[in-house]
N, C-alpha and C positions, 0 to 999 in steps of 0.2 A: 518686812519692809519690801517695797514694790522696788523692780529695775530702776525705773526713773531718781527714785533717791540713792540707791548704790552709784549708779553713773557720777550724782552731783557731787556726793562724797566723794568718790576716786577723784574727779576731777579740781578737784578744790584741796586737796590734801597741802599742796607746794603750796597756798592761798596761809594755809594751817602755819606754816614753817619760814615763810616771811614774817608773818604777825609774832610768831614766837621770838625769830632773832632781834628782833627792833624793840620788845617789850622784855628782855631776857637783864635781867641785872645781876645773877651772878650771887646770890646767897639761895637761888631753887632750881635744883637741876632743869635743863632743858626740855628733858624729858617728860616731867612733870607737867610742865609749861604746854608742851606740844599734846599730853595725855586729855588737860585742861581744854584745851584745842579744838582738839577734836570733839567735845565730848559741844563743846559751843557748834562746831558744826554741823553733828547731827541733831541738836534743839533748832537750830535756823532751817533744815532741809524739812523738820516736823513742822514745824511754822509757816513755812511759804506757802505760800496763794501767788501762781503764775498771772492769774489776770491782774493782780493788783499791783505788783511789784515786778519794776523790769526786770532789776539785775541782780543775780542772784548773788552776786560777789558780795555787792555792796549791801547788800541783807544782811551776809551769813556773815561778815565782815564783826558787827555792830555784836553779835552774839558769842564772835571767838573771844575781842576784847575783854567782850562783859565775863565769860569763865576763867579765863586769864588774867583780870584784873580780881575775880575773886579769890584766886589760886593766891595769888601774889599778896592779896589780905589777910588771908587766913592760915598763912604760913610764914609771917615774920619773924623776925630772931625775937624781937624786942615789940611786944605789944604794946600800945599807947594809951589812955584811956582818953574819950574824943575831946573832954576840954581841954587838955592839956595840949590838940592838936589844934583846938580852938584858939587858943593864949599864943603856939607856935604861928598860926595863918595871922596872926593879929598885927604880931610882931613882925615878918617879913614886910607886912604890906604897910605898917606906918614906919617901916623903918628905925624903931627902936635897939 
């Protein structure tokens, strides 16, 4: 890994640990969460293209979520099978 992506990872870590406590619900350690994290910021640091994309926040941003929201799927207490979340989305939104 060249200097330029060390730098963007050190500097993004705090980036890492916002996205964790706002997304953090308390049935998967933190740490997990933040392991998750990280692991999305250095997939965004491999992805970037400087000329195409301004900001790197708002990149690496889209790719912490996306490991941390997988973190958070694939570690439920209680797995669902998807129609049943189908019949649950249905019913929120017609108000039954």
């Amino acid at each position: 890994m060249n200097k330029i992506k060390v730098l963007m990872i050190d500097d993004n870590i705090n980036l890492v640990n916002k996205i964790v406590n706002k997304m953090s619900y308390g049935y998967i350690d933190k740490d997990d969460l933040k392991q998750a994290g990280l692991i999305g910021l250095y997939k965004a640091t491999k992805h970037y293209k400087e000329l195409i994309n301004d900001n790197f926040n708002q990149y690496a941003s889209i790719y912490i979520i996306n490991e941390i929201k997988n973190e958070l799927r694939t570690n439920k207490l209680i797995i669902l099978n998807k129609n049943i979340l189908k019949v649950k989305k249905y019913i929120k939104t017609n108000n039954i």
